[in-house]
C-alpha positions, -999 to 999 in steps of 0.1 A, spaced: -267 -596 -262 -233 -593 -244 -215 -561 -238 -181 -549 -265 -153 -555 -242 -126 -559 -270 -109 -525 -283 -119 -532 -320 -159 -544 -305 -155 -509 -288 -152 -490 -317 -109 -481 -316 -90 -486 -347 -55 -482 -352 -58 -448 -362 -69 -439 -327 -42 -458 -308 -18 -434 -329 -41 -403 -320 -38 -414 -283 2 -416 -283 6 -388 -302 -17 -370 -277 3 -385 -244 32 -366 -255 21 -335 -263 -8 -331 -239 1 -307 -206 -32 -304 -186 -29 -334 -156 -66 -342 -160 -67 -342 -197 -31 -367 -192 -52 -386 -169 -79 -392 -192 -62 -401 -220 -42 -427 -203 -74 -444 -191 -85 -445 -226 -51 -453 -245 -53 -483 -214 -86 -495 -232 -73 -491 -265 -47 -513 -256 -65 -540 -246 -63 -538 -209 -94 -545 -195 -117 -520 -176 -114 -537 -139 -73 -536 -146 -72 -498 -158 -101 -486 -133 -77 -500 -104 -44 -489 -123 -59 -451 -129 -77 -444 -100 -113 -440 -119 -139 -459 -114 -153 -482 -140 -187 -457 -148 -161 -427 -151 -140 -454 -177 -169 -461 -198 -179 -428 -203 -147 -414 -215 -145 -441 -238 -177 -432 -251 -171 -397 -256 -140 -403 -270 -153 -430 -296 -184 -406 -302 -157 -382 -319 -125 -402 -322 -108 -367 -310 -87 -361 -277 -107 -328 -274 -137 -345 -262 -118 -354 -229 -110 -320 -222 -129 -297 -198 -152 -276 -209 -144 -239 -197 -160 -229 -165 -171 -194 -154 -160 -207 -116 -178 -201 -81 -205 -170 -84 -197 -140 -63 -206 -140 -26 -224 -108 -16 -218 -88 -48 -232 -65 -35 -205 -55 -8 -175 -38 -30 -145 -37 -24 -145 8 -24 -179 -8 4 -151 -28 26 -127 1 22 -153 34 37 -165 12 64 -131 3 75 -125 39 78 -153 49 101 -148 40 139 -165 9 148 -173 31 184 -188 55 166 -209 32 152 -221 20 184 -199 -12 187 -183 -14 221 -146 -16 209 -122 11 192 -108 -16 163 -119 -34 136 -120 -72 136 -128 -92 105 -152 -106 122 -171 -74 137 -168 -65 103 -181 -91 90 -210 -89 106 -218 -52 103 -217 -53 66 -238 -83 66 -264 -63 82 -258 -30 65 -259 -45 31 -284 -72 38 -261 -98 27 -242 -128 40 -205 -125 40 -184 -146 59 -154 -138 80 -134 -164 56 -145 -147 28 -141 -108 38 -106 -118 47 -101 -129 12 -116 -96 -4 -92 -76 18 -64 -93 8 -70 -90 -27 -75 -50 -21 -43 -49 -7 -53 -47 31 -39 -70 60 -56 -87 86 -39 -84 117 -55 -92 152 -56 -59 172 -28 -61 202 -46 -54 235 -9 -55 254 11 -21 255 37 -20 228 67 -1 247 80 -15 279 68 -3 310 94 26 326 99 15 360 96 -26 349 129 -32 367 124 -15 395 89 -33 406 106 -69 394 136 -59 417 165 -56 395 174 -20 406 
């Protein structure tokens, strides 16, 4: 038995190509647009190696929109579900956490230095909280607390008094 390659073997009627137009214009989401034009493509007769290479998609990702698409006949079934994104890294370090260690003295703690850098800091909360956190990502907590990530400046911030005199411009 050969494969539906035609839009009306596929399942489309004219209905649908009307759906699919209708939904091009008003549709605002890029990946949704994306989709649809893929599948409007189809509708239209263009065949799947032609509107693969035209959309970008590869001829699997084609047949399954088509499919969920013709399962419904409704745009909706293109769009993305909703996502709860990325889980938390180290939930367990807080932002008030990031905040009270930043306030203690990283000598005091026994660190050989009198600053903070993200990475020191990194790595003493890893091992106080038992917890991986990254310098990449404690740089991104602290900047959504509000706090700035500067490298300390090991150079003297004033000029030195007697500069001219030693480079002999007095």
């Amino acid at each position: 038995m050969r494969k539906a390659f035609g839009p009306r073997e596929l399942g489309f009627t004219k209905r649908d190509h009307d759906r699919l137009a209708q939904a091009l214009r008003d549709e605002s989401d890029v990946r949704t647009l994306r989709r649809l034009q893929a599948v409007f493509m189809v509708a239209e007769e263009h065949d799947l190696a032609t509107t693969a290479h035209l959309t970008g998609f590869s001829q699997r990702s084609l047949y399954r929109f088509v499919s969920r698409y013709l399962a419904a006949h409704d745009v909706a079934a293109l769009r993305d579900e909703a996502r709860t994104g990325r889980p938390c890294v180290a939930p367990e370090i807080t932002d008030q956490h990031i905040i009270d260690e930043i306030r203690r003295l990283p000598s005091s703690l026994g660190y050989p230095t009198g600053v903070w850098t993200v990475e020191l800091l990194a790595k003493h909360l890893s091992t106080l909280y038992k917890c991986s956190i990254s310098p990449r990502t404690l740089r991104r907590r602290m900047r959504a607390v509000g706090l700035r990530c500067k490298r300390p400046r090991y150079v003297y911030s004033e000029k030195e008094p007697h500069r001219a005199q030693k480079k002999g411009q007095l």
